[in-house]
N, C-alpha and C positions, 0 to 999 in steps of 0.2 A: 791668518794673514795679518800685517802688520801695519798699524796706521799708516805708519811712510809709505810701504808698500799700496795699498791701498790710494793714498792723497797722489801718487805718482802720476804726472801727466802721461800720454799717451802719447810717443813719438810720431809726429805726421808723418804721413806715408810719401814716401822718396818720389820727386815728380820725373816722369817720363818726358826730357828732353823731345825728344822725336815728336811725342804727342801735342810737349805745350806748343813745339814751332809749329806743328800744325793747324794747332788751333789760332795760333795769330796770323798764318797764312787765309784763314775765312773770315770775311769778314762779319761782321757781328753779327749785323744781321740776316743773313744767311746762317747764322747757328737759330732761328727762330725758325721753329716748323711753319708756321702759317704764310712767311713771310717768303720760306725756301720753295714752298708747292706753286703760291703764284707767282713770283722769280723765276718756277721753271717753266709754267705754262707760258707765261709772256716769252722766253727765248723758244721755245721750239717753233711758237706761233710764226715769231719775227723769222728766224730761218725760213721758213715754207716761204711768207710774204718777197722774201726779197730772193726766193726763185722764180715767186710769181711775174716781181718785178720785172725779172728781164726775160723772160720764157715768152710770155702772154705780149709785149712788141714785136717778139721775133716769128712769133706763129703768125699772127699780123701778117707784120714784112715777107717771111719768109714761104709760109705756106699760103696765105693768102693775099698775098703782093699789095701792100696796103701803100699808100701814097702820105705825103707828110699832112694833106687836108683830112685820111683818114683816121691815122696816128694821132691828131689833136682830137677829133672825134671817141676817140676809144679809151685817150687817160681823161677825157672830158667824162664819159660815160660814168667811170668810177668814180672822180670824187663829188659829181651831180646832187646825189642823196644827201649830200652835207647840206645842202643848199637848201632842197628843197624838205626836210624831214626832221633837220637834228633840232629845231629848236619844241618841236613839236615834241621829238624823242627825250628830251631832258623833262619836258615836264611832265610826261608819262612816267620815266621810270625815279624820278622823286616822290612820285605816288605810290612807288613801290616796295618792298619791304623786302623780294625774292631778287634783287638785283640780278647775285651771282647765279642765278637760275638761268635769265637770261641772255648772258653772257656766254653760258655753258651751249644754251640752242643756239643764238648765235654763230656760234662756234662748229657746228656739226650742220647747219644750216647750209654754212659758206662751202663746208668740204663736200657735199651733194653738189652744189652748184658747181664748182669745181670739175670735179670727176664727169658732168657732162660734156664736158671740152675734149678730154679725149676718147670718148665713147663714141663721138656724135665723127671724129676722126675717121675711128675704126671704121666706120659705115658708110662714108664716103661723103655725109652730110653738111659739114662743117661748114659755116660759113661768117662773114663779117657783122652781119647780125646778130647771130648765137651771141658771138666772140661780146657784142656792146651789150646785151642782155644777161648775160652772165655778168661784166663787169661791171652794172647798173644796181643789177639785185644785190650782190657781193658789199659794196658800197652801202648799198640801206642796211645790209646786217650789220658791217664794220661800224654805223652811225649808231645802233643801239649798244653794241660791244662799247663803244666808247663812250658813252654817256654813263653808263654804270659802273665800266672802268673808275671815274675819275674818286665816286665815294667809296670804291671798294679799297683802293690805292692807301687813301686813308685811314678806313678802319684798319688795314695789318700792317702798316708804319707807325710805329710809336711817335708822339707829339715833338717835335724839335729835331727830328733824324730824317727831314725831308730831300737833302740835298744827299745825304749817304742812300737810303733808298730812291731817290731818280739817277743817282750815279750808276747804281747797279744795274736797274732798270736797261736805261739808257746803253749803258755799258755792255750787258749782254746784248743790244739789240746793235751794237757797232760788232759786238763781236759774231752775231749771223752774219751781218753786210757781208764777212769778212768771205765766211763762210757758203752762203747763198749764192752771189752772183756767180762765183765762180763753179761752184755744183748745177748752179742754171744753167750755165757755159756746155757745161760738161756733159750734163745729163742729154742736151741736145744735138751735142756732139755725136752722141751713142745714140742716144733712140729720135725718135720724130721728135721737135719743139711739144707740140699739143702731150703726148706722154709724158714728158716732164712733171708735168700739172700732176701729177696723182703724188709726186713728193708733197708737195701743197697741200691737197688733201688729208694727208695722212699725218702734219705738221697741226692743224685743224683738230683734230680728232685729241694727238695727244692734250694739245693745250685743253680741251674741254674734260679730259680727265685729268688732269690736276687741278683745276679748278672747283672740279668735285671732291678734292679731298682737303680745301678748306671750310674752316665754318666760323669768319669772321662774323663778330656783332657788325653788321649794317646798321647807318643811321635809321632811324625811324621814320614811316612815308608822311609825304605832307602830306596834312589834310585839304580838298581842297576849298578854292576861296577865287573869289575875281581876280582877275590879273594874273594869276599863275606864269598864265605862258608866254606874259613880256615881263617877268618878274627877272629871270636871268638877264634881258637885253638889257634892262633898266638899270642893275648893278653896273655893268658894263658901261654903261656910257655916262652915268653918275659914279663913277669911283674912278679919281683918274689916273692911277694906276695902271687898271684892267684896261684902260679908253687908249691909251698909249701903246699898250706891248698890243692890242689887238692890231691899231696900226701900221705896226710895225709889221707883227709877224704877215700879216696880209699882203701888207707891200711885198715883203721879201718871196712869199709864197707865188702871189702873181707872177714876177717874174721868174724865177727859176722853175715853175710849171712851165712855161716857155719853153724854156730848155729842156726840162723831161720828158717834153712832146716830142724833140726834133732830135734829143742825145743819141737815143739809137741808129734811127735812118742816117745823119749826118755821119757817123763813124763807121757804120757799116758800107756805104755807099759813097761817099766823097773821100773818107778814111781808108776805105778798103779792107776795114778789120773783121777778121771771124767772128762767128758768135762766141770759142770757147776764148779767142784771146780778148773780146771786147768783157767777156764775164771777169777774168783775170784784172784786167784795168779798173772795173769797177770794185773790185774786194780791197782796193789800195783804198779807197773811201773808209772803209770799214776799220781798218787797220788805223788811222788816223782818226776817228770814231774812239776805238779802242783808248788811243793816247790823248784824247779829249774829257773824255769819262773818268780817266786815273786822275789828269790836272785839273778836272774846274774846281775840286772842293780848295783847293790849294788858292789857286784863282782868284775865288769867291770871295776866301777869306783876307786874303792880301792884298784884293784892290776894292772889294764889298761886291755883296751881292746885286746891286743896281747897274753898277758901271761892267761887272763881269757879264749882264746879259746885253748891255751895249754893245761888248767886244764882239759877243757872238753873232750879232746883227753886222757888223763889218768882216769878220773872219771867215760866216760863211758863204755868200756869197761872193766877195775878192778872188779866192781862187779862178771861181770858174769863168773867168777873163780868159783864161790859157785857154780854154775850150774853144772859141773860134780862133787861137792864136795858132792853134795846131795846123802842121802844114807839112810836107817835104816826105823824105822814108818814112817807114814803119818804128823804127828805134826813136827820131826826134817826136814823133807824135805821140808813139807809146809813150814816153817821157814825160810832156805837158801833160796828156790825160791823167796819167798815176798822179803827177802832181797835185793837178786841180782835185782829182777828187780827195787824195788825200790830205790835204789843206783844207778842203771846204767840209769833209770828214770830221777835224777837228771842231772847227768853230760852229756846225750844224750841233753837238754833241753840248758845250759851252753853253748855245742858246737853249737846246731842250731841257738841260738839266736845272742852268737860273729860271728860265718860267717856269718850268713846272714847278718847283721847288717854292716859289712866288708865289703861286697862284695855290699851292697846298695848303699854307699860311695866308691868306687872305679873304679866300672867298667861305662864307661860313657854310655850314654843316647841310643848312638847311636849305640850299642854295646849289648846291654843286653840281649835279645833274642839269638843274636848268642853265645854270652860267657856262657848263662847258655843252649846252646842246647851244647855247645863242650863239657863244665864241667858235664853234665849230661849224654854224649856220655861214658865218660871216670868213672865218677863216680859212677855211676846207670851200666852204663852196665857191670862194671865189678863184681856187685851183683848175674848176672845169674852164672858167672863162682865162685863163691863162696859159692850160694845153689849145683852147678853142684858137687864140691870139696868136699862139706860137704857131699853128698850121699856117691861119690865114698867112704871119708873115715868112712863113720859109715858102709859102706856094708862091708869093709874090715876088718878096724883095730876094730869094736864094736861102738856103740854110743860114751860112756861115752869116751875111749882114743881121738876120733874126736873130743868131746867139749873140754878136755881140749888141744891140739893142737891149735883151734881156738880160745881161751880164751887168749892162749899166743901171739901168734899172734896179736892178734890183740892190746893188750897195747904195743905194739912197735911202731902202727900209730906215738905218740908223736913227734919220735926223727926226721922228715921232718921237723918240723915246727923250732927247735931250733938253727940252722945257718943262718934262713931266720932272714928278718926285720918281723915280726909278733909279736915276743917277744917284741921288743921295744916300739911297737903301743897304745898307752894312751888311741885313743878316735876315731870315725869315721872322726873326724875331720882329725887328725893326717893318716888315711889312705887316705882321700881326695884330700891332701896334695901332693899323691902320684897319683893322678888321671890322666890320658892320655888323651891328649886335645880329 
């Protein structure tokens, strides 16, 4: 063989058109196995969740005629354990080193509890109790799922790619809404409401097996020491970044739990709408979820990441204004509904993705379990006192006078955020910046 021949470079291999468009069709991160398994576990989960979402009012309502004081009673029930448990729950599992373990029991936990709902059916048992006991316990598991969620998040998202992984996140979790409410519709269409519940279940299941087939480095447990378990609050109310969006998110959360308390009974009952067409109305949420999650990176970057999580504090609750504005046929009120939620769809998707995103970059390593068990103590638990609110005022003043109450209400969340530094904040970088050793 001949020097030349020999020295002769090696023609690279002709690329497959089809394939590279495919590969730009995934996004990047989604070509990361660790990243893909819990990407899929969080979407199957979210699917089951937002059957649950509207299945578990209607068996209420409809199997057991539940009244708008008991509907505030029953979304109270679930998100209660924020209240009472998470900050406890964060600084347990920062003591722990098997997070995703937890996460996984968690998880198969919730789908036994589940499946008791229509078993207890079948046997003629069922009752409004079971119904607040199942979603009580359900709740305390979701409060440990999420406290270990928040460092697990981190270790399979690469450092700076926080807003592309909560996009996605987020994003498949608009694209269940999309999905969900309307197979909740459906499914109860065809079998009893309580049946339903076993898609749930078995949504439960999968997420816990994908969860088992990562094996990211988790932070390492803290050791413990005094103060542990006001160690998250203290961040929180000393870092006024964290002090701000908790505000905020709280405000906006009270009030539109209002509305999640009364959203069913008011459409089904003053509206007149079915379960499978009220499931359909609400997948227009999801759908605009969807087109919220493609535009906030765009968003983030062209007006910064501080002012884009402003928007979302306006964008999402504004919509749901239309919600008591609904009135007349089926076609003008179906109209408004799709509206609101598909507007309030958007800007709910805006907000989750700039905070999370914020708060991935900010709160340090060693910290993050307790800071999102304090922030979930104070934000989630003040959801049960906002379904509690919502009953009290639709039993009093009428459905429709409570929605718009809480409609207003709640576009006031904004004005926490606009004396803090959040408005100023460009990029996660720019909140990092801000990071406590």
């Amino acid at each position: 063989m001949s020097a030349t021949t020999e020295s002769a470079p090696h023609p690279a291999p002709a690329e497959d058109p089809v394939e590279d468009a495919g590969r730009r069709l995934i996004p990047a991160l989604l070509r990361v196995a660790e990243f893909r398994r819990y990407w899929t576990g969080q979407t199957i989960s979210a699917v089951g969740d937002q059957v649950t979402g509207i299945v578990l009012p209607l068996v209420a309502v409809g199997t057991l005629h539940a009244d708008a004081g008991w509907m505030g009673l029953l979304t109270a029930a679930g998100w209660l354990p924020s209240l009472l448990f998470a900050l406890h729950a964060g600084t347990w599992a920062d003591g722990r080193s098997d997070r995703r373990r937890v996460m996984i029991a968690a998880d198969l936990a919730r789908a036994v509890l589940l499946l008791t709902v229509p078993v207890a059916y079948l046997l003629d048992v069922l009752t409004l109790t079971q119904l607040f006991a199942v979603a009580f316990v359900m709740g305390s598991f979701s409060v440990l799922f999420d406290v270990c969620n928040a460092p697990l998040f981190v270790a399979v998202v690469p450092n700076g790619r926080y807003v592309e992984g909560n996009s996605l996140v987020n994003g498949s979790r608009a694209m269940s809404s999309a999905a969900g409410p309307g197979l909740g519709g459906a499914l109860v269409q065809v079998l009893a409401a309580p049946l339903a519940l076993v898609a749930d279940a078995l949504s439960f299941v999968a997420s816990a097996f994908a969860l088992g087939g990562i094996r990211p480095t988790e932070p390492p447990p803290e050791p413990r020491a005094p103060g542990r378990i006001s160690a998250g609050l203290r961040f929180i109310t000393t870092t006024p970044i964290m002090r701000a969006a908790l505000l905020g998110t709280a405000t906006v959360n009270l009030f539109t739990f209002m509305i999640a308390a009364l959203l069913v009974l008011f459409a089904t009952t003053e509206l007149g709408l079915s379960a499978g067409l009220l499931g359909t109305v609400l997948s227009a949420g999801a759908v605009g979820g969807l087109l919220g999650a493609a535009l906030t990176g765009r968003i983030s970057r062209r007006i910064g990441l501080g002012r884009a999580l402003v928007l979302g504090l306006i964008a999402y609750p504004a919509p749901l204004l239309l919600v008591p504005a609904a009135h007349g046929g089926t076609l003008p009120v179906v109209a408004l509904l799709v509206a609101a939620v598909f507007l309030s769809g958007i800007g709910v998707m805006i907000l989750d993705i700039t905070i999370g995103s914020l708060f991935a970059a900010v709160i340090p390593d060693r910290l993050r379990s307790r800071v999102a068990g304090a922030y979930q103590a104070v934000n989630y638990g003040i959801r049960p006192l906002g379904s509690l609110l919502g009953g009290l005022l639709g039993s009093t003043l009428g459905l429709r006078p409570a929605l718009w109450v809480a409609g207003i209400g709640a576009l006031t969340s904004f004005l926490w955020l606009l004396p803090s530094p959040i408005p100023g904040l460009r990029s996660p970088a720019d909140a990092e910046a801000r990071k406590a050793p």
